[in-house]
C-alpha positions in Angstrom: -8.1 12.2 0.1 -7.8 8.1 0.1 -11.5 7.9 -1.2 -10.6 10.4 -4.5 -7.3 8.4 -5.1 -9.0 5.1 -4.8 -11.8 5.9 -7.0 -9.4 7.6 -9.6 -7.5 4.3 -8.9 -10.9 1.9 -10.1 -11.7 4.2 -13.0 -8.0 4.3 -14.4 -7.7 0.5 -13.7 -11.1 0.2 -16.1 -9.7 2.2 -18.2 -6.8 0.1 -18.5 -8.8 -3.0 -18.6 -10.7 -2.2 -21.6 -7.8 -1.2 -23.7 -5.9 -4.4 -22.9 -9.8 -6.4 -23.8 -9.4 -4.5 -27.0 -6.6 -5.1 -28.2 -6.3 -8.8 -27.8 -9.9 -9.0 -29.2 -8.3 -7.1 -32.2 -4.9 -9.4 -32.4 -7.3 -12.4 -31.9 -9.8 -11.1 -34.7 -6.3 -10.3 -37.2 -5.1 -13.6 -36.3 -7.7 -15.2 -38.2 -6.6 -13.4 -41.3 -4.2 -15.0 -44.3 -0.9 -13.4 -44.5 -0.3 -11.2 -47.9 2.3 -11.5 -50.3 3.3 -9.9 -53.3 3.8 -11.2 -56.9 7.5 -11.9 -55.6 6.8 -13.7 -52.7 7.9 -11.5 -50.1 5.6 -11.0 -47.3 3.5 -7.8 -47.1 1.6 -8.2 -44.1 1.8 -10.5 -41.5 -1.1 -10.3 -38.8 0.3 -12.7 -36.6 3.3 -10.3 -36.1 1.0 -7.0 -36.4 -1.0 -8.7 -33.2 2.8 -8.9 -31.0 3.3 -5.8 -32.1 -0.2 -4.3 -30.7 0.0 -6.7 -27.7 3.9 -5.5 -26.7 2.3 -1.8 -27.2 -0.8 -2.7 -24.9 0.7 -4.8 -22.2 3.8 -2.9 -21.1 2.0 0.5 -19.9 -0.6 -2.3 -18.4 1.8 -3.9 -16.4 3.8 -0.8 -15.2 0.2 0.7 -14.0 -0.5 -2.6 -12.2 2.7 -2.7 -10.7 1.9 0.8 -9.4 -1.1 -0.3 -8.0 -0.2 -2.9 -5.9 3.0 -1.1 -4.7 1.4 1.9 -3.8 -1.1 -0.6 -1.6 1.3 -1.3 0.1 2.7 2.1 0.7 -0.6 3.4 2.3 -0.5 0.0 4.7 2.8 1.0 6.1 1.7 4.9 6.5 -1.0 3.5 8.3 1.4 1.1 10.3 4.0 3.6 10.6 0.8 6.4 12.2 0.2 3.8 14.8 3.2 3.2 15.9 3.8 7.3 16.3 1.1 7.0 19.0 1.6 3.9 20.8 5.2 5.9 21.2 3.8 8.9 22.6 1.8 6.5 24.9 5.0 4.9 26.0 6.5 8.1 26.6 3.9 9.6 28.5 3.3 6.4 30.7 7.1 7.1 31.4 7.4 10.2 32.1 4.2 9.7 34.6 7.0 6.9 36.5 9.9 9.1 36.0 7.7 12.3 38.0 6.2 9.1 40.8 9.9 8.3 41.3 11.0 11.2 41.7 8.1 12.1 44.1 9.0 9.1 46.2 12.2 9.9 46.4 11.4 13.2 47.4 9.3 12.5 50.6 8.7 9.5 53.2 5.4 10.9 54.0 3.1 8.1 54.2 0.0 9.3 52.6 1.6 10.4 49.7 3.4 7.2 49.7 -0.2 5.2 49.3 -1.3 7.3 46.8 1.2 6.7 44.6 1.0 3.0 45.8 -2.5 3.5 44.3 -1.7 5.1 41.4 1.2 3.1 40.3 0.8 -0.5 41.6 3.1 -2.1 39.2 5.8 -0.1 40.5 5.5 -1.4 43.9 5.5 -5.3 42.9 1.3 -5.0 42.6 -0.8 -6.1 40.3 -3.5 -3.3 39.4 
């Protein structure tokens, strides 16, 4: 399911890209352009401001979609963070309850076979390194 989301993820990104390419290539291209006015003087149409306004249009959703992309990065790296640490957990709790059942066999018994084999099995317990 990654793979879909991160291809979906690349093509909506290019998507995104090629609006925001368009759009300045426009404002750039009505930049160029004289400013209108009427008989009166008053200004019909103004292409520096037509270009903010198709910029602010363009940019915003941009922005909110990259911020969604990097946040959600992030996301699936502490899923993946938070899945490991789930198993080095069980790992710890198996490793203890595997001392908690030697203990308890030791305390059980003085025989000294069974004694050794848990001497074996458990070195660390006994002040041994492995």
């Amino acid at each position: 399911m990654k793979t879909g989301l991160m291809s979906w993820r690349g093509v909506f990104t290019l998507i995104l890209l090629l609006i925001v390419t368009t759009a300045a290539v426009v404002s750039i291209m009505n930049a160029g352009t004289v400013p209108t006015f009427d008989d009166k003087g008053t200004l019909l149409v103004d292409p520096f401001a037509n270009s903010k306004d198709v910029l602010a249009l363009v940019l915003a959703p941009a922005t909110l979609a990259l911020g969604y992309w990097f946040g959600s990065s992030g996301t699936e790296r502490a899923e993946e963070q938070r899945a490991s640490a789930v198993v080095a957990e069980r790992t710890a709790k198996d490793k203890l309850n595997e001392s908690q059942s030697a203990v308890a066999a030791l305390s059980q018994t003085s025989d000294p076979a069974v004694v050794a084999e848990l001497k074996t099995r458990y070195p660390q317990a006994f002040g041994e390194r492995p």
